[in-house]
C-alpha positions in Angstrom: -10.7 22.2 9.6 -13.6 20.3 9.5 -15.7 21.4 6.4 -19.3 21.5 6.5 -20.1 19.7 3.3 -24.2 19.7 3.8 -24.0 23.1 2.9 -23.6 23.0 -0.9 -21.3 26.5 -1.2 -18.7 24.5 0.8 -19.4 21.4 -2.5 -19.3 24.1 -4.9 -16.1 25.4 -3.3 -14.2 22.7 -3.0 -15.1 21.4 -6.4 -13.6 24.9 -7.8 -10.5 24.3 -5.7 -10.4 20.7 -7.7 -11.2 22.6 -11.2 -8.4 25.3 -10.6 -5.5 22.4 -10.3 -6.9 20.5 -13.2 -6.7 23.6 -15.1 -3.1 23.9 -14.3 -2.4 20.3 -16.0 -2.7 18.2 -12.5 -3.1 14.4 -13.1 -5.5 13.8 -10.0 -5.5 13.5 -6.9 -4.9 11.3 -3.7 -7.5 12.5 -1.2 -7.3 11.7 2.5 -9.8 9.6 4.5 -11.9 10.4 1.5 -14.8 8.9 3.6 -14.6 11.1 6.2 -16.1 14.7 4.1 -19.8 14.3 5.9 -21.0 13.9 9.5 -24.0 13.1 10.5 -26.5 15.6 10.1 -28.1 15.3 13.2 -24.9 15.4 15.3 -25.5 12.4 16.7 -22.8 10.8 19.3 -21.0 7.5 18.1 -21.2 4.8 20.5 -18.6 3.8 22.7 -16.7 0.4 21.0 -16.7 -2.8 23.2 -13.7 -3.2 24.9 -12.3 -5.9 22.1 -13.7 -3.9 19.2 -10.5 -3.6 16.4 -10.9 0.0 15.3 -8.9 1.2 11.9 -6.3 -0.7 13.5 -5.5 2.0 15.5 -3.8 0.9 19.4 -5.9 0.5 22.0 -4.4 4.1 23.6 -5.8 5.9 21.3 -9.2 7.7 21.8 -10.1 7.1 18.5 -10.7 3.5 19.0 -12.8 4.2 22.4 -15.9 4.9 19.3 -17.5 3.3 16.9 -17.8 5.5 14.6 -20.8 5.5 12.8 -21.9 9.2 12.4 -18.9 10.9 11.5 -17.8 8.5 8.8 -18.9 6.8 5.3 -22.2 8.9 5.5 -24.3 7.7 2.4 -24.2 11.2 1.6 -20.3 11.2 0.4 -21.1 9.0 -2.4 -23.1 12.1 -4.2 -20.4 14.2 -3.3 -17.7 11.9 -4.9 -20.3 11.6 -8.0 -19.9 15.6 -8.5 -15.7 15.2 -8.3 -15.8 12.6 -10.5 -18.0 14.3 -13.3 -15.7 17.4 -12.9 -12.7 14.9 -13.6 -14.3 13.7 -16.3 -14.2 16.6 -18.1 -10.6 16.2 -18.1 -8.9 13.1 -19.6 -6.6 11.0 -18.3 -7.0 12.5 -14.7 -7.3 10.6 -11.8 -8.2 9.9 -8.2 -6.7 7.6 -5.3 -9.0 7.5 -2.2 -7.4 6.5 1.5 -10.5 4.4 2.3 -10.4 4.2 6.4 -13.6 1.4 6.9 -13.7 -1.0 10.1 -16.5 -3.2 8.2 -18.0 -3.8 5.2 -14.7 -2.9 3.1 -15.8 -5.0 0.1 -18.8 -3.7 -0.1 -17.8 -0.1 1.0 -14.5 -0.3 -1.8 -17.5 -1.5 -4.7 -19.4 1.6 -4.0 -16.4 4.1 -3.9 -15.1 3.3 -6.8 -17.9 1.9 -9.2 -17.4 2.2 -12.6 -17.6 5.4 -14.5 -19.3 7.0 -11.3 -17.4 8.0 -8.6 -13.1 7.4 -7.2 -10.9 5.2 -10.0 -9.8 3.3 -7.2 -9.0 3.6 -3.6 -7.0 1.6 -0.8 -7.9 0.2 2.7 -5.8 -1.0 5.7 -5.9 -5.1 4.9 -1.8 -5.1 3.9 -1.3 -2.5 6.5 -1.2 -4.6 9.5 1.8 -5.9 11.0 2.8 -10.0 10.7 0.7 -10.2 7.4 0.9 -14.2 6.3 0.6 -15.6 2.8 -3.0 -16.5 3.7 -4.0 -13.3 5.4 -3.0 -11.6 2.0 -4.7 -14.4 -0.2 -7.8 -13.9 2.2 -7.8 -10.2 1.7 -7.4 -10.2 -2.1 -10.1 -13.0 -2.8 -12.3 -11.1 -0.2 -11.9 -7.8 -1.8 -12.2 -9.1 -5.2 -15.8 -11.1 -4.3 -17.6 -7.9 -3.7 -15.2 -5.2 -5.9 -18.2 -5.9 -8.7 -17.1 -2.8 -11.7 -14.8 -1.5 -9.1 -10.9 -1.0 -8.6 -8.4 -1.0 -5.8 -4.7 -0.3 -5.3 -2.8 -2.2 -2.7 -0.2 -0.7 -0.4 2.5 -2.5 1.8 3.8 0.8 3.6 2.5 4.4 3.6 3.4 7.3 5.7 0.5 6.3 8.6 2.4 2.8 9.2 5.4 1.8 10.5 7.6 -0.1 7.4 6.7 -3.3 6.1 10.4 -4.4 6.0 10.2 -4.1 10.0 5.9 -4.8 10.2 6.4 -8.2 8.8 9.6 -9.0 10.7 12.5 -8.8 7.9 14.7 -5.7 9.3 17.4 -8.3 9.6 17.2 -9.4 6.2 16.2 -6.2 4.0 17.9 -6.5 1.1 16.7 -10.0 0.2 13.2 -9.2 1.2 12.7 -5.9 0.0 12.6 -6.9 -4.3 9.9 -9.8 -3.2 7.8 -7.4 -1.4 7.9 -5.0 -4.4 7.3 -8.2 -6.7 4.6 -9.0 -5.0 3.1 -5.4 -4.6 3.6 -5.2 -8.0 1.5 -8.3 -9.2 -1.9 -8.1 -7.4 -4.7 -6.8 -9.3 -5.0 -3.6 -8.5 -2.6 -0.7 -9.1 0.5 -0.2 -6.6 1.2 2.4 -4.6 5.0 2.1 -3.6 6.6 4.1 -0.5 9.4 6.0 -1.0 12.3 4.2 0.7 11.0 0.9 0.2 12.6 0.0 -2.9 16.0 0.9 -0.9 15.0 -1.8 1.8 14.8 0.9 4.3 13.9 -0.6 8.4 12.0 1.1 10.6 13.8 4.5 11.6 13.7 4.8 15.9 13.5 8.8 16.3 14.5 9.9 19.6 11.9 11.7 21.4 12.9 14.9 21.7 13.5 14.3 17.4 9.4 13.7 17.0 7.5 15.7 15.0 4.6 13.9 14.9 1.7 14.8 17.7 0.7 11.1 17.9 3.8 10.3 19.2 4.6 13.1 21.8 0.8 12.5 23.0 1.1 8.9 23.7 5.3 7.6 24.1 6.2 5.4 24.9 3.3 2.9 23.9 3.0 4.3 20.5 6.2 6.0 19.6 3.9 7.5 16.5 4.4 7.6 12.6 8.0 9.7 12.4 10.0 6.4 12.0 9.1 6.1 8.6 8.5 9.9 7.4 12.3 10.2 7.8 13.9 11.6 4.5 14.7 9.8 1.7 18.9 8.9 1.6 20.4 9.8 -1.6 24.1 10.0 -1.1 25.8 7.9 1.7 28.7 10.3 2.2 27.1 13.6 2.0 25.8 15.8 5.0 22.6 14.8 5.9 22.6 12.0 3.1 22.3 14.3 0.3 18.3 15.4 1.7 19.4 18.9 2.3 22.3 21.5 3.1 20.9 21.8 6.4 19.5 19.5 9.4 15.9 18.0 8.4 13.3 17.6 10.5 13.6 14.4 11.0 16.5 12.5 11.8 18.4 10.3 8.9 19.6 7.1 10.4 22.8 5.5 10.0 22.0 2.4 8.3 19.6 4.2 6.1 22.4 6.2 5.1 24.2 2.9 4.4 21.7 2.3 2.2 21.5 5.4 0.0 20.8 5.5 -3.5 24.0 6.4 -4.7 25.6 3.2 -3.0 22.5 0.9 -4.3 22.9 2.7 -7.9 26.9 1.0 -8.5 25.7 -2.0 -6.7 23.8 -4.5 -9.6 22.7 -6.7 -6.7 21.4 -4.2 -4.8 17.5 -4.3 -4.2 17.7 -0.7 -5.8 18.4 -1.8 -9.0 17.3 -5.6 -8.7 13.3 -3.4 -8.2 14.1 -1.3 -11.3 14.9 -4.2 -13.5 11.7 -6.6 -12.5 9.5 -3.3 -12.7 10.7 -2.7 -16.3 10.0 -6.1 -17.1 7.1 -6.2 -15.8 5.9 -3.3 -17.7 5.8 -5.3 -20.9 3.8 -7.8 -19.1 -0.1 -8.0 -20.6 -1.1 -10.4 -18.0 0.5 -9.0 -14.7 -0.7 -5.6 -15.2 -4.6 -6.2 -16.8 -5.0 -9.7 -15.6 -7.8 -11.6 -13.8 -6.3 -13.3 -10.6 -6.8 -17.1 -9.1 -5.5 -18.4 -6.4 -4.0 -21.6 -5.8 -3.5 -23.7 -2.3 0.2 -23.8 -1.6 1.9 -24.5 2.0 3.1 -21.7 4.4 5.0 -19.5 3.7 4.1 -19.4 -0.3 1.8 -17.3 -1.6 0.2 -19.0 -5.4 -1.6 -16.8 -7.9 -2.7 -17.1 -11.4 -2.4 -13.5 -13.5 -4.6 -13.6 -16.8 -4.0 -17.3 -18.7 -0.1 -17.6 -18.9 1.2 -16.0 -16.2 1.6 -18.0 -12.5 3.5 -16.2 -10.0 4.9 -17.6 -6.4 6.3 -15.4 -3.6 8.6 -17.5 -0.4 7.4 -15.1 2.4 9.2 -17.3 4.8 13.2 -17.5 5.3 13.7 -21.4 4.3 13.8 -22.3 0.7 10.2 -24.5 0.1 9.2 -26.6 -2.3 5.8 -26.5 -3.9 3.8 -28.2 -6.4 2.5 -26.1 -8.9 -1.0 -26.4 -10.7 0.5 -27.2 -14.1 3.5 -27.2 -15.9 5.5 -24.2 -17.3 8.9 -22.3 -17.2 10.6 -20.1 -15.3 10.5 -16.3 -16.6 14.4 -15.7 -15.5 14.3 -12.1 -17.3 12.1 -11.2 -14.5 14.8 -11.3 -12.2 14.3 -13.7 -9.9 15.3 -17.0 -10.3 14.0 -20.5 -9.0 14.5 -24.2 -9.3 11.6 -26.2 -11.6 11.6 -29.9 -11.8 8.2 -31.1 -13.7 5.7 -29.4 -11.5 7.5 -29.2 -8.3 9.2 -25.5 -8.2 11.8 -25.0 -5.3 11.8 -20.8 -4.0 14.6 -19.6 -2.3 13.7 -18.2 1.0 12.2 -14.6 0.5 12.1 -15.6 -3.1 9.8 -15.4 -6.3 9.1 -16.8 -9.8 7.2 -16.1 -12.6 6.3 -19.1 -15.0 4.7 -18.9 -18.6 2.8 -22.2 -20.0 4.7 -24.2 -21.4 
């Protein structure tokens, strides 16, 4: 349903919907397309896009992206709305929100007002990691644009969610999961911003291909073959490789489990120290002691394709090898290798040498 939030009993009743979970112990809450609450008041139409408008990175089949969508969308009247929710929150401690921002401009300046200070969301996330064939400098581009214009705001970055397909398979590493999986999680892991991990991802899981007459999703039985939709990585979570129906259930899911997911279930990863299971729960553990990589300020540094170069706080640098060659690369100053983070790399002077899908973490020296 479309709620009609110009009419102030729908506010009041939504914010007592809020209050009743919060008074049940909830922590928060993730709200969807939190942007989209308040039309226009004047129904007006939104105007057709131009044929090489980009919209919400949606495909070009999709009637969503024949608009741009101006009146039914990030209406300045959803920031007073968001200003009530957070008040009520407030009341509340330790309670949060997430908002699924869904801008096709202005996302700087659209993220800064969402989530100012003390006044409306704690953070949100967009679509800029989202996108398929993301490079080292798309993601430096998006983080140093977001963070120009975030003034007293917050973000959380994503590399999959259940709208997308998976970033093992987006950005072209389904044929080298396991190795790529912990960097993408490092690297997740060490923006500023908070994370928001996928289930599945810290497995390594590809890509799932569901079988038409498997799909759930309306997306993809409206427009197969040229967008298959978003069931291929909404399949369930794998926990046991030899059990019926991977340990999900007693009884077929809705959704098909693939074999090599199976392959890759949590019980196999668990007895496996080099797994990317367990190779993810040991950096994450030592990143949580990490001052720097979780509070930090972040710079940038120039470093050749494929490597990604970033500065957390004063002490702690951090490199990620998106490509599949090992690459040398000159580092700003000199330091040493964090080893207990995990992931391991050649330093001689300033020249570090990553392994290909590879990361370090270096202290000052």
């Amino acid at each position: 349903p479309d709620l009609n939030f110009h009419n102030p009993d729908v506010q009041a009743a939504v914010l007592a919907a809020a209050r009743f979970w919060l008074e049940r112990g909830v922590d928060g809450f993730r709200l969807d397309t939190v942007n989209f609450y308040f039309h226009d008041l004047a129904l007006r139409s939104n105007p057709p896009a131009p044929a090489d408008a980009a919209v919400n990175t949606v495909p070009r089949s999709n009637p969503y992206g024949f608009q741009l969508h101006l009146y039914d969308k990030t209406r300045p009247e959803n920031l007073g709305f968001l200003e009530k929710l957070r008040a009520l929150l407030d009341q509340y401690p330790g309670t949060t929100t997430v908002g699924e921002l869904g801008i096709d401009n202005d996302v700087a300046e659209t993220t800064a007002a969402y989530t100012e200070a003390g006044k409306r969301l704690h953070m949100v996330y967009g679509f800029d990691l989202l996108a398929p064939n993301v490079t080292a400098v798309d993601i430096r581009q998006a983080v140093e644009r977001t963070e120009a214009g975030l003034g007293s705001g917050w973000i959380s970055w994503a590399l999959s969610n259940h709208d997308f397909p998976r970033v093992i398979s987006r950005w072209g590493y389904a044929d080298v999961a396991a190795l790529a999986a912990p960097m993408l999680i490092a690297l997740a892991t060490t923006l500023r911003g908070s994370p928001c991990l996928y289930q599945g991802d810290e497995l390594g899981l590809i890509e799932a291909d569901v079988p038409f007459e498997r799909l759930q999703d309306p997306y993809g039985k409206t427009f197969w073959p040229e967008f298959k939709g978003r069931d291929g990585c909404r399949t369930p979570m794998p926990w046991a490789a030899q059990a019926p129906f991977s340990g999900f259930s007693d009884v077929d899911p809705w959704l098909p489990i693939p074999a090599d997911h199976a392959h890759a279930a949590v019980d196999r990863q668990a007895a496996d120290p080099a797994s990317p299971l367990n190779r993810i729960r040991h950096f994450l553990a030592w990143r949580r002691g990490e001052a720097s990589l979780r509070h930090g300020t972040i710079r940038f540094f120039d470093a050749p394709a494929p490597v990604l170069l970033f500065q957390r706080g004063d002490d702690r640098l951090c490199a990620f090898n998106l490509g599949r060659e090992a690459v040398e690369v000159t580092l700003p100053h000199a330091g040493h290798v964090l080893q207990e983070s995990g992931f391991e790399a050649d330093l001689s002077g300033q020249t570090l040498t990553l392994p290909p899908l590879g990361a370090a973490f270096l202290a000052d020296s």
